[in-house]
C-alpha angles and dihedrals in degrees: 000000000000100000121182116206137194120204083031092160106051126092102285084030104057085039093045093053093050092057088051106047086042080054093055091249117148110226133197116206116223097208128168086212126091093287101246093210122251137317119204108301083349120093133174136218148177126257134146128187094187089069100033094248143138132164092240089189098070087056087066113116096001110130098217137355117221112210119215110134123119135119121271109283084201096052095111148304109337107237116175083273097057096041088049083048093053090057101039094051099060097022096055098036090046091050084043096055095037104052094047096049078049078052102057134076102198087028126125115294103209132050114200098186127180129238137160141252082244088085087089105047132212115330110156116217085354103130108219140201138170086284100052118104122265118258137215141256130087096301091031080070103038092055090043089057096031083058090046088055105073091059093117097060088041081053099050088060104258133136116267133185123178109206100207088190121184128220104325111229105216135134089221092068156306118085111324094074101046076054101056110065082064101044088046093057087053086249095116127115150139125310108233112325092336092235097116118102133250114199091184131165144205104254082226086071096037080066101041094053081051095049079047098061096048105060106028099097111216092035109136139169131357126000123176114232100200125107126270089243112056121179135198118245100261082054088051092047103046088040094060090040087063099048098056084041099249141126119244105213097146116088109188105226118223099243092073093055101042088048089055110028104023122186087004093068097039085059104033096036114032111024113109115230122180107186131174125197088213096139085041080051093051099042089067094262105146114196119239085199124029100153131070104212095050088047088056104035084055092044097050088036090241110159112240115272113273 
C-alpha cells in the first residue's frame, strides 16, 4: 500500500510509519515543516490546516490517508485559548483532509482518523462500547465534532474509521513514564478514590488496530482502541506497584490536581471511562496484549511473578 500519514512524528505516528515501511509499505508524511524529499519508501510533503491547505497532488495515487495529527490535549492548563487550540486543530485539519480526498478523483479511498474514548464521557461503572451514546464534558465535544468532521469523505463515498484509543502504555511517552520516578521511589498511589476507570492500552496494539483498519476491506465507523481488560485506577496503581516491586501508599487527593491543572485533571484523571473494543473484537482484531500486568511487566523488563 502507499499510505499518507499526519502527526507522523508523535508517539502512535512514529510507531505507526516504522510498521509500515518494515512492511514494505510506502508512506507519505503530511508535515507542516519545509517536505525534505523522500528516503528511501518514506516521502514528505506540505500541508497546513491553519491555513486550509494540502498539496492535493502528492495524494495522488496513495491508497488511504491515515489522520493523527492535534495538538496535545495534556500540554498545559487549558485556558479559553488552549481549549479553542485542542478543537481547531483536529476539527479543521480533519474537514480540511476530508473534503479534499471527497474532492479527488485518483485521492486516497480510505480515511482512518483518530479520535479518543472521551467521546463518551464520564459514566462511572457504564460499560461502553461503539454503540454506546456519546457523553458530555469539554473532549467529549471535541471528539464528537473531530468525528463529524470527516462527513464529507463518509458522503463521497470513501471508507472511514474513527480509532477512539485510550491512554497509550508505552515507555516512549505518554503517561506511564511521567508515572514511574515516583512509583519507583515507592511514592505512587491512587488519584482520588481510585474508583474511576481506566480503559489503557499497549501502544503495540494502538498500531496494530490502526494497521487493522487499514487493510480489513468493509471496516467503518468507529472502533475502540482500549484493551479487553480495563481496570480502575486503584487496579492500574497497585499493578504497577507490584511489578517494580513497591508499595503505593500515597493517594493523591483531588484537590492537588484540581488547584494546579483545573478542568484538565477533572477530565483526564478522574473521569471514569469503561470502554470495550467490542466492534474492534468483532472485526477480527487479536490483542497482542489483553492484560494489563504482562504489558507492564514487558514494557518495564520484570520477570513474571513466581
Amino acid at each position: 500500500m502507499h499510505v499518507a500519514v499526519t502527526g507522523s512524528t508523535g508517539l502512535i505516528g512514529s510507531a505507526l510509519v516504522r510498521l509500515l515501511v518494515a512492511e514494505g509499505h510506502t508512506v507519505t508524511r503530511l508535515t507542516r515543516s519545509e517536505p525534505r524529499g523522500s528516503s528511501g519508501s518514506v516521502r514528505e510533503a506540505r500541508w497546513d490546516p491553519a491555513a486550509g491547505t494540502v498539496d492535493a497532488g502528492a495524494l495522488a495515487g496513495t491508497d488511504a490517508l491515515v489522520h493523527l495529527a492535534g495538538k496535545a490535549i495534556s500540554s498545559g492548563r487549558w485556558t479559553r485559548k488552549v481549549k479553542r487550540e485542542i478543537r481547531e486543530s483536529r476539527v479543521r485539519g480533519t474537514g480540511l483532509l476530508a473534503e479534499t480526498m471527497a474532492g479527488m478523483a485518483d485521492g486516497p479511498k480510505v480515511l482512518v482518523s483518530a479520535s479518543g474514548i472521551h467521546y463518551y464521557g464520564d459514566r462511572g461503572d457504564e460499560v461502553l462500547t461503539e454503540q454506546s451514546r456519546p457523553g458530555e464534558g469539554f473532549l467529549a465535544e471535541v471528539c464528537q465534532a473531530w468525528e463529524r468532521a470527516a462527513d464529507p469523505a463518509r458522503a463521497a463515498g470513501l471508507r472511514v474509521v474513527h480509532v477512539r484509543t485510550g491512554p497509550a502504555q508505552t515507555t516512549a511517552g505518554g503517561s506511564l513514564p511521567r508515572q514511574l520516578p515516583l512509583f519507583r521511589l515507592g511514592l505512587g498511589g491512587r488519584f482520588g478514590s481510585g474508583r474511576q476507570w481506566w480503559s489503557w492500552i499497549a501502544l503495540d496494539d494502538v498500531v496494530g488496530i490502526y494497521r487493522h483498519a487499514l487493510v480489513t476491506d468493509g471496516l467503518e465507523g468507529a472502533v475502540n482502541a482500549t484493551a479487553p481488560n480495563p481496570v480502575t485506577n486503584a487496579e492500574f496503581t497497585t499493578t504497577l506497584a507490584r511489578v517494580l516491586g513497591r508499595p503505593a501508599l500515597a493517594p493523591v487527593p483531588k484537590l492537588g490536581p484540581r488547584l494546579v491543572l483545573g478542568e484538565m485533571a477533572e477530565e483526564l484523571l478522574f473521569s471514569s471511562i469503561r470502554v470495550k473494543p467490542e466492534a474492534t473484537l468483532a472485526r477480527g482484531y487479536e490483542f497482542r496484549w489483553p492484560e494489563l500486568e504482562p504489558t507492564l511487566r514487558h514494557l518495564l523488563n520484570r520477570p513474571a511473578a513466581a
